[in-house]
C-alpha positions as CSV (number, residue, x, y, z in Angstrom):
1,X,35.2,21.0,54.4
2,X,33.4,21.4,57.9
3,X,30.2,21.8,56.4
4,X,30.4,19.2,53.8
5,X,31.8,16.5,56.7
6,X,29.0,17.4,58.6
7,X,26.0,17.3,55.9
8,X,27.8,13.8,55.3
9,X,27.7,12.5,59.1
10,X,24.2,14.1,59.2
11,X,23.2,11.3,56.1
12,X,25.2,8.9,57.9
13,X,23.2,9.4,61.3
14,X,19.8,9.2,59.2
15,X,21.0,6.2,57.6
16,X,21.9,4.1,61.0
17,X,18.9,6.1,62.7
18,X,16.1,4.4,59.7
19,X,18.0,1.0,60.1
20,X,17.9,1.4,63.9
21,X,14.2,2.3,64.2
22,X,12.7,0.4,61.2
23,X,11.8,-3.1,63.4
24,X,9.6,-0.8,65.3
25,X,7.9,0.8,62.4
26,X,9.7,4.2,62.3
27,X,12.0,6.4,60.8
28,X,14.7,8.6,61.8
29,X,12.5,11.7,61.3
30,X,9.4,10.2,63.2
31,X,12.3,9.2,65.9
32,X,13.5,12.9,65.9
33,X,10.2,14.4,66.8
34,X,9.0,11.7,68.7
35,X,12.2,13.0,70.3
36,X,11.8,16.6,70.9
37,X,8.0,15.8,71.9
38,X,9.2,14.1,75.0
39,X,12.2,16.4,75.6
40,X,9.8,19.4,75.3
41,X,7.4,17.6,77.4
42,X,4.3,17.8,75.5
43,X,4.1,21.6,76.0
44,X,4.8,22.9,72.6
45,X,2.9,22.9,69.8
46,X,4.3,22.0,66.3
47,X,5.5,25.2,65.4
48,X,7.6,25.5,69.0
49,X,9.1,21.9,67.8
50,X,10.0,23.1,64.3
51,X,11.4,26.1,65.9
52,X,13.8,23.2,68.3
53,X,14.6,21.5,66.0
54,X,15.7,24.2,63.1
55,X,12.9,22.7,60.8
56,X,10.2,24.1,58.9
57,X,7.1,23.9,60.4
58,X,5.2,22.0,57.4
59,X,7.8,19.4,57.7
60,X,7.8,18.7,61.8
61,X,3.3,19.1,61.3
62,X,3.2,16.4,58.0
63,X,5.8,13.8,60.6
64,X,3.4,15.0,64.0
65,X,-0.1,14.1,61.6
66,X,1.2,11.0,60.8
67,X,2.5,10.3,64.3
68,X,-1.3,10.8,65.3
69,X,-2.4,8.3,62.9
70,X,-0.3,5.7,64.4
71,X,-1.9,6.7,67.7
72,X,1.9,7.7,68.8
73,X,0.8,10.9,69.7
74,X,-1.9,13.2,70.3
75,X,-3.1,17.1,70.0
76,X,-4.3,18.5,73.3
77,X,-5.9,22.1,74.1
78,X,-3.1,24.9,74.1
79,X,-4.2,27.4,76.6
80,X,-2.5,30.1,75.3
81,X,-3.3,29.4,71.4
82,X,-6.8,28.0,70.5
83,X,-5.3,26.9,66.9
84,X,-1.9,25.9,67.9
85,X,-2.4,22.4,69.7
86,X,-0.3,21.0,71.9
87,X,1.8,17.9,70.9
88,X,2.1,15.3,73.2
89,X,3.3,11.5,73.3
90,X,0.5,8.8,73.8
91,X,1.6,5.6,76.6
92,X,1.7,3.9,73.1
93,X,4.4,6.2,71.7
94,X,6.2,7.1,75.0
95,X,6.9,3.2,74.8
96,X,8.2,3.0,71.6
97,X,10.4,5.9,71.8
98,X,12.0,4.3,75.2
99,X,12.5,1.3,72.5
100,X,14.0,3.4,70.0
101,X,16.3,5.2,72.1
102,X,17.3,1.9,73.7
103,X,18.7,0.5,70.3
104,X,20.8,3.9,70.2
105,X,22.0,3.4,73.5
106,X,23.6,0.2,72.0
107,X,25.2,2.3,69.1
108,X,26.6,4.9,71.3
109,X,27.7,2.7,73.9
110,X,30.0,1.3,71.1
111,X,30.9,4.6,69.8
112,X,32.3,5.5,73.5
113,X,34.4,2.6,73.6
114,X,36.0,3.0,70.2
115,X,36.3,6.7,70.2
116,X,37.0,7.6,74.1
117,X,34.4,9.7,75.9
118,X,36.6,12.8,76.3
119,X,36.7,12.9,72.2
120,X,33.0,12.5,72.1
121,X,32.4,15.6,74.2
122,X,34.8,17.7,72.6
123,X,33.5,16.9,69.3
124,X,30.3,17.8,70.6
125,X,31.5,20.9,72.4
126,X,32.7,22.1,69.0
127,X,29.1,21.2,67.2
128,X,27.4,22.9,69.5
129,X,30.0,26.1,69.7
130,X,29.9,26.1,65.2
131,X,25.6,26.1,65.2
132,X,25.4,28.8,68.1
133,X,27.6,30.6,65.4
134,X,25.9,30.1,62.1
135,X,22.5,30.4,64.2
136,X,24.2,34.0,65.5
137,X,24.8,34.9,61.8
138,X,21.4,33.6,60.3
139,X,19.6,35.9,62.9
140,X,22.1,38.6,61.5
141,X,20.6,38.2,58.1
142,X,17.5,38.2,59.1
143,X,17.9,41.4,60.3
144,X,19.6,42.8,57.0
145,X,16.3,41.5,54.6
């Protein structure tokens, strides 16, 4: 029941997140990467973000090529890897990320007052105790392949 109430809320979060985000031209997954771009501060490259975000690399390199496209963000010279650029938010996309995380802003406030702050935190206490978990047991079976 957890997991299935939690793929659900998951689709749900997508589906506000694309509605959110579309006015400026994105979409929840751009949003997301966009996201841990800035939170990694433009020293990973994709592979580091995939890693983050518990994607597949493929997936986070398709969203980050068309990112660059859009001139949202840019590759930069990894000193430590001279095939694994950097990823890094452009002024262009550091804006519009501010903008996108504005509109949540709006959402969450709202959340808080209908749900109580103290609720939210335990909820996300519990989120964050339940993937340290399942992350514990996928390293596990890694270790039994």
């Amino acid at each position: 029941m957890l997991a299935l109430d939690t793929f659900r809320l998951n689709g749900a979060l997508i589906a506000l997140g694309d509605a959110l985000v579309a006015p400026l031209g994105l979409t929840s997954a751009r949003w997301q990467v966009m996201g841990a771009i800035a939170e990694a501060q433009g020293a990973l490259p994709v592979a580091g973000l995939a890693r983050n975000m518990g994607l597949v690399r493929q997936s986070v390199q398709r969203i980050a090529d068309e990112l660059a496209a859009l001139e949202l963000v840019r590759f930069a010279e990894n000193p430590h890897h001279r095939r694994a650029k950097l990823v890094q938010l452009t002024d262009k996309g550091a804006a519009l990320l501010a903008d996108a995380n504005a509109r949540w802003l709006t959402v969450a406030d709202a959340l808080v007052a209908e749900i109580g702050a103290d609720e939210i935190e335990r909820a996300a206490a519990f989120l964050r105790l339940v993937r340290e978990r399942v992350e514990a047991r996928n390293k596990s079976n890694e270790g039994d392949q």
